[in-house]
N, C-alpha and C positions, 0 to 999 in steps of 0.2 A: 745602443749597440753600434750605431755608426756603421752601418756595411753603406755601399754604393745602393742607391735607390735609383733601379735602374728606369732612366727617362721613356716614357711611355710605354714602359713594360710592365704593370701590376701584377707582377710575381710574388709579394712578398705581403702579408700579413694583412691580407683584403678581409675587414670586417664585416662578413656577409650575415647581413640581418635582413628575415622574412618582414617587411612593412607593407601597409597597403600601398595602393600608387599614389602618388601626390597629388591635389587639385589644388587649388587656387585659396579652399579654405585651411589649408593645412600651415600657411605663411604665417610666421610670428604674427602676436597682434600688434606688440611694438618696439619693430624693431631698433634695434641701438644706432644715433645718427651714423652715417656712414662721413667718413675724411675721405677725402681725396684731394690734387694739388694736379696743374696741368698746363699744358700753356693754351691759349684759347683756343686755338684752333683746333685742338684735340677733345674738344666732352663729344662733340656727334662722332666720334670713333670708338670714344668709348661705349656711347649708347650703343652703338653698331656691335661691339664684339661680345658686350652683352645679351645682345639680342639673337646673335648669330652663333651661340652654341650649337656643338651638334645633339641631334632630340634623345632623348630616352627613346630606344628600337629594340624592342623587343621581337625575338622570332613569331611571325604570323600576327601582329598588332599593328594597327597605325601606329607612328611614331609621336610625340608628346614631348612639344617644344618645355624649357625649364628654366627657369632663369638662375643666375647663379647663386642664389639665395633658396631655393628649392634644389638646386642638387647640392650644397654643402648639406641641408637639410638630411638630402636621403642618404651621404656618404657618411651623417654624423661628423660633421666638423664645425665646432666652433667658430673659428675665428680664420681669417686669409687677409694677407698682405704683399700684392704684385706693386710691379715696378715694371716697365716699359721705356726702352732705347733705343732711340732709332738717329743713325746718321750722326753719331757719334756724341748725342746730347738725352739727359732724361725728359721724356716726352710728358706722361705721367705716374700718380702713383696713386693707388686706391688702395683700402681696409676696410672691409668688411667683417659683421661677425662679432663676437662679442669676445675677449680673454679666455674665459675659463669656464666648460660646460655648465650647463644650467646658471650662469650669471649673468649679469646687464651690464658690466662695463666694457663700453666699446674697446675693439680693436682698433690703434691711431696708428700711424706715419711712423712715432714713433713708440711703436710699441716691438719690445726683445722678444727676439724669436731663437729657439737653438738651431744653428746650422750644418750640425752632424757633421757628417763626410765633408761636407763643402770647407770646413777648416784647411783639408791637405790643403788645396790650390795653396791656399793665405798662405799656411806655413811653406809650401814650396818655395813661395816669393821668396821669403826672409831666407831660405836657407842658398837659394840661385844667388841674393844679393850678398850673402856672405863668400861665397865663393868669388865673386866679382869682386869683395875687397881683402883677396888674399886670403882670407882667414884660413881658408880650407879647399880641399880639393876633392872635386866631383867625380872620378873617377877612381883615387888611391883608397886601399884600404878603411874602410872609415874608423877602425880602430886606433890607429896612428894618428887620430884625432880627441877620441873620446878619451876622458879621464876617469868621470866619478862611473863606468861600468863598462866591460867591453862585450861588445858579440863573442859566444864563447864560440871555437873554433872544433870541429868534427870533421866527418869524414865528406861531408860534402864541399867544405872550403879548404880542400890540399891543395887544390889549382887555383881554382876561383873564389873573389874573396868579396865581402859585401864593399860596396861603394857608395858613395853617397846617389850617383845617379839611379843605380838599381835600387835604392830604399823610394827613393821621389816617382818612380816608375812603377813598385810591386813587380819585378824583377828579382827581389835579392834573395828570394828562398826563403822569406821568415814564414814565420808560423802567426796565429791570432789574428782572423779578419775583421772581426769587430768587438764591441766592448759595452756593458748590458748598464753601466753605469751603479751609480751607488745611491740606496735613499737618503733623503735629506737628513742627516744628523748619523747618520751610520760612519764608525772609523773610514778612515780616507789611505790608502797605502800609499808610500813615498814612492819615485819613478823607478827606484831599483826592485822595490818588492813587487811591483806591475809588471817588470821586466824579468823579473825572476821568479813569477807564478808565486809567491809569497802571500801567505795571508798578512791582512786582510784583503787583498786582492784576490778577483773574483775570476779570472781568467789566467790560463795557462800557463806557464813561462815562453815570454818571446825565443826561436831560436831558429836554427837555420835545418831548414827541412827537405830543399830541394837546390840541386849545384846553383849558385849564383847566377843570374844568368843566363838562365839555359832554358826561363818557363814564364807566362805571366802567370802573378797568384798573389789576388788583392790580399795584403795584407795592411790593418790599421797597425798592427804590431811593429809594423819597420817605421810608421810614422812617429810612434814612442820611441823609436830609437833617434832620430829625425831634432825629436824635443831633447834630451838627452842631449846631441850632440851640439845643439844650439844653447841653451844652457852651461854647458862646458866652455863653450867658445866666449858667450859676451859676460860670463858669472855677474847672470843677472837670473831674477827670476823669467820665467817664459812669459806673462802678461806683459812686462814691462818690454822687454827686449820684441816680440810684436808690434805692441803701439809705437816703438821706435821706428823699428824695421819697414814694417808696412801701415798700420793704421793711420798714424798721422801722417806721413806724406800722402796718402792717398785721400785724406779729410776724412774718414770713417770714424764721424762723432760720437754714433752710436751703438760701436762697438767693443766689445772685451773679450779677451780671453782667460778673466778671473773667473774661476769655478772654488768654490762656492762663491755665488754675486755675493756682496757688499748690498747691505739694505737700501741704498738711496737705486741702486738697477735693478735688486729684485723686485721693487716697487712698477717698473716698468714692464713687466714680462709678461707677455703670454703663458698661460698653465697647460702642460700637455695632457692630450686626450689618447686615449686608445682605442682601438678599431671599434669597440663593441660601443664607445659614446661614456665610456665613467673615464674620471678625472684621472689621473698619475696621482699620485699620494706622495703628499708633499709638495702638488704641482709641478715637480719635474724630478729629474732625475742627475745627478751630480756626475761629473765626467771631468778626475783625474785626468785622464790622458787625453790631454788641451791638443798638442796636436793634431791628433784624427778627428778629434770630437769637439771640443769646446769653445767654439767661436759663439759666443751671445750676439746675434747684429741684426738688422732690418733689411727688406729689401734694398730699401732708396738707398745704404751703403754699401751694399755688394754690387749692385750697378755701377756706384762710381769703379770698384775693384775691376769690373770688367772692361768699362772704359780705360780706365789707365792702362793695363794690357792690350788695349785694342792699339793707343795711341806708343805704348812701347816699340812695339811691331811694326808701327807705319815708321818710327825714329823720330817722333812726333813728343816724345816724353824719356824724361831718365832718372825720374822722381824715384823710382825702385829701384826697375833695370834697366840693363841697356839696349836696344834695338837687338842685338848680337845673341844676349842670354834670353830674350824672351822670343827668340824664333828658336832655340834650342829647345823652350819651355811646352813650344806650341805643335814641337816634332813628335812621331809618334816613337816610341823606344821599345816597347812591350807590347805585344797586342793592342787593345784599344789607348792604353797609356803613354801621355807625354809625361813632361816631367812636373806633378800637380794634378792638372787637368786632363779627362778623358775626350777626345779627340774624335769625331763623328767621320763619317764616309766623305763627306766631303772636306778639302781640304783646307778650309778658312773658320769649319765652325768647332768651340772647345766648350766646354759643359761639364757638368758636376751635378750629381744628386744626392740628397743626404737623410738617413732617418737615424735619428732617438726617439727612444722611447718617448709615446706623444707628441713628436715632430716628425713633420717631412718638408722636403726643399730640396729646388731645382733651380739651376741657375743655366741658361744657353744662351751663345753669345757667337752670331755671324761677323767674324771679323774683319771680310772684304767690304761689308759697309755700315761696320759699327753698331750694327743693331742686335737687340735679342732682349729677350724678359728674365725676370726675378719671379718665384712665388716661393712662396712661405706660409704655412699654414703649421695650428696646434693642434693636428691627429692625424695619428698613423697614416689612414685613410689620405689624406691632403694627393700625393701619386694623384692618384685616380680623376680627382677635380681637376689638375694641375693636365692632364690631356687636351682635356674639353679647351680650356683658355690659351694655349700654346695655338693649338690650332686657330680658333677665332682668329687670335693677335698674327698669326705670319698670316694669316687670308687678308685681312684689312690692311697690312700693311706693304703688303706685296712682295712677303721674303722668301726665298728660295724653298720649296715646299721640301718640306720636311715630315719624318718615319708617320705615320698615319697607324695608331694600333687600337683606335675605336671601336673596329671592327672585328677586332681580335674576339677567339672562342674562351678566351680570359675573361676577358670584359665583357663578353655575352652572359656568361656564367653566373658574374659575380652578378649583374644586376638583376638578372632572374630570379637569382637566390633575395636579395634584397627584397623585389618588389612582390614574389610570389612565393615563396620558398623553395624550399629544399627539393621536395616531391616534382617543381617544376623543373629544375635543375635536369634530378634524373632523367625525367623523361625526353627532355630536349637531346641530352648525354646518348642516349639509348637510340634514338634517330639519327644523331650528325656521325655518331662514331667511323662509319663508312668512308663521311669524307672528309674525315684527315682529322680528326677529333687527337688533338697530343694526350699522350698520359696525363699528366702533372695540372690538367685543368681542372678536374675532379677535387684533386689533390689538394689543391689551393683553396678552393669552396670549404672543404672539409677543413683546413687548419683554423681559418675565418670563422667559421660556427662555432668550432673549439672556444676560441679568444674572445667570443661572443656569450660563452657560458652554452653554448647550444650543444651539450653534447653526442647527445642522441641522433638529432639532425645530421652535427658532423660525422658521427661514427657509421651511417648510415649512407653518408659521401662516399668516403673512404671502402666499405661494402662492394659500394655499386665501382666504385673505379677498379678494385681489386678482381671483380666477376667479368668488368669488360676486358680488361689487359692481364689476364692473368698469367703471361709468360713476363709482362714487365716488372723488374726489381724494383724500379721507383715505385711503382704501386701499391706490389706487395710489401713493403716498407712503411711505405705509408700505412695501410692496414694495422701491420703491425704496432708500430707507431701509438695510432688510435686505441688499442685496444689495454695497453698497456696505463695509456691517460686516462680511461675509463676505467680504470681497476681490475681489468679482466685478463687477469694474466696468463693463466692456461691457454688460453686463445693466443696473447700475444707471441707465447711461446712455441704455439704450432707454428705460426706464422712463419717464425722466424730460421726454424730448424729444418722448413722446408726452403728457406733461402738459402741456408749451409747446404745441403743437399743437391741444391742444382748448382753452386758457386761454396766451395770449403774456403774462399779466401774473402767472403764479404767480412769488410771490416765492420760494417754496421751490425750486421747481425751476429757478429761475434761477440759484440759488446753487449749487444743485448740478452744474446743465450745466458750470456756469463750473469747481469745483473738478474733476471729472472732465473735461475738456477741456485744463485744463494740465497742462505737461508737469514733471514728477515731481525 
């Protein structure tokens, strides 16, 4: 699906499974040798950040230190693969974990990982460096560019018109934020019938939904246009014309943007996992639309990616861009959006997160002194781990503290749910509401148990969030939501028609009256 996974916010598709708590006897009995690569002076740092996760904290329990081999355990993730850079050089890089659930072949250095979102950044490079050799212009119309299809034009672009800068931003008004991907061997649609909501394509037609311009609104859709216009420009295929543009000057050996891999890299890959701990079927999930989505690569090569932007910046490198286009790159334009990368509170750090189906990946990168990490992990889940290690790695190495959301009533939530279940969730839910308890916490528990097969559980989330916030829409929505994935439609349909009732312009529940109202 490729949406933004957003960095230390576990908002989105938290696999909450009731397990007992962990001990010491619950560790694989053998596990897969672990790779790693370093330069000496770094293994007692790594020991160190290993050791210095923050504990399992449950409300009213001592806390229960874990190492990182027991909480991928209780996140159910397979496999992880970071990378660490500090001072403008890779320090080290570890794998842990095994490929593909329930297997014994080790996670390596190089082993492929999908990079979801993290694509934009790449593809921004190549489309920033096409700009810088004439080809095209970052501001003009991007129609006046494109050949094999054009943004169709409506009443939103009489004034304002898409531009390349406002596609590289989520600016231009498109539509389509993410993309669910295709199973292995299923028809594959060509970029215009992606673009044109065409079957076999599985999502909407790209088109312009809000004035140019005028809003941010992640769209992966504008990055298919992105591909499309870069394609048109070098009429070359899009693998090719990447590896030109950015892979190989940057040395990123180990990566492609061929969807479907070619057997000698599907050999190499990690297989996605999903929240509840089963396999992706097929081991992964195929992603057309290369742009927003299909970068195959490893940590240790998106580090160097970061590196060479770091030293773009300083005027230190012109291998891609120029000192000139990669401080444009690194401005913000659209709310959190530069052009590629999203752009943190502070003004030197840029960052990307990414999930596909059975992948997640983060990459942050402090540009005043070169430093930041890579993680990459094969399941959903991976967010959530990828907190705990950010944090260790900027403590140990002493980088400017950074969002801290361990604490968060999200992550209180989800781990309750995991380690005690559902029942404990409530009740904890039921006490904190007072003090400052968001809606959408419940909410999230409950889609978790859903994706977990938990129905019952989740529907009984969604219940109780529905009874605490019962003037809030997202809740009742959610309810709704739930009841309808349960088969219990009458319900779903009170739900809903008491949301018309208080709002005749909810578009959610309009859509829903309507599908629960015909007839079958």
């Amino acid at each position: 699906m490729s949406p933004v996974v957003p960095r230390f916010v576990p908002v989105l598709f938290l696999g909450c499974t009731a397990v007992a708590l962990l001990t010491a006897a619950d560790a694989p009995k053998a596990a897969p040798v672990t790779q790693w690569t370093a330069r000496p002076s770094e293994a007692g740092r790594i020991a160190r950040v290993e050791a210095s996760l923050a504990p399992l904290a449950l409300p009213g329990e001592k806390p229960q230190a874990l190492g990182v081999r027991r909480w991928m355990a209780l996140y159910r993730i397979p496999g992880l693969s970071v990378t660490v850079f500090d001072k403008d050089a890779v320090v080290w890089s570890k794998a842990y974990g095994v490929t593909q659930a329930g297997g014994k072949d080790p996670v390596t250095l190089e082993t492929l990982f999908q990079a979801a979102s993290i694509s934009k950044p790449v593809t921004a490079m190549a489309a920033l460096r096409a700009v810088e050799q004439g080809q095209v212009s970052l501001d003009a119309n991007v129609n006046d560019a494109l050949k094999s299809w054009k943004v169709p034009d409506n009443d939103f672009t009489c004034e304002q018109k898409v531009t390349l800068r406002r596609l590289l931003s989520h600016s231009a008004g498109l539509t389509v934020h993410g993309f669910p991907g295709y199973g292995v061997g299923e028809p594959l649609p060509t970029l215009q019938q992606i673009l044109d909501g065409e079957k076999p394509a599985n999502t909407e037609a790209v088109r312009v939904a809000t004035v140019p311009g005028k809003e941010s609104r992640y769209s992966g859709g504008g990055y298919v246009v992105v591909q499309a216009l870069l394609t048109d420009l070098a009429k070359k295929p899009f693998p090719q014309l990447m590896k030109e543009a950015v892979l190989d000057p940057v040395g990123m050996k180990h990566s492609t943007f061929e969807q479907p891999l070619p057997p000698a890299l599907a050999a190499r890959t990690a297989s996605g996992t999903r929240a509840s701990g089963e396999a992706v079927e097929g081991r992964w999930r195929v992603y057309p639309e290369l742009a927003p989505a299909g970068l195959w690569t490893t940590p240790s090569d998106l580090a160097l990616l970061q590196l060479e932007v770091v030293k773009a910046n300083a005027g230190k490198s012109k291998r891609v861009l120029s000192q000139a286009m990669t401080r444009q790159m690194l401005t913000k334009q659209s709310g959190p959006s530069g052009l590629g990368f999203m752009l943190g509170d502070s003004p030197d750090r840029f960052e990307h997160g990414g999930w596909n189906d059975g992948f997640t990946a983060t990459v942050v990168t402090l540009g005043d002194t070169g430093s930041g990490v890579v993680l990459m992990a094969n399941s959903d889940n991976g967010v959530l781990l990828f907190e705990r290690l950010i944090a260790s790695i900027a403590a140990e190495y002493g980088w400017k503290p950074l969002p801290d959301h361990l604490k968060s009533p999200e992550m209180t939530a989800d781990l309750l749910s995991r380690v005690k279940g559902a029942d404990a969730v409530i009740a904890w839910a039921r006490k904190t509401k007072g003090s400052g308890l968001p809606p959408q916490v419940l909410n999230q528990v409950g889609y978790g148990l859903f994706m977990s097969g938990k129905v019952e559980d989740g529907l009984k989330m969604f219940q109780q969030n529905a009874s605490l916030f019962p003037d809030d829409p997202e809740a009742q929505d959610g309810l709704g939501m739930a009841y309808m994935k349960a088969g219990k439609k009458a319900e779903a349909l009170a739900v809903y028609q008491k949301l018309l009732k208080a709002d005749p312009k909810n578009e959610s529940a309009l859509r829903a009256v309507k599908t629960l109202s015909s007839k079958p």
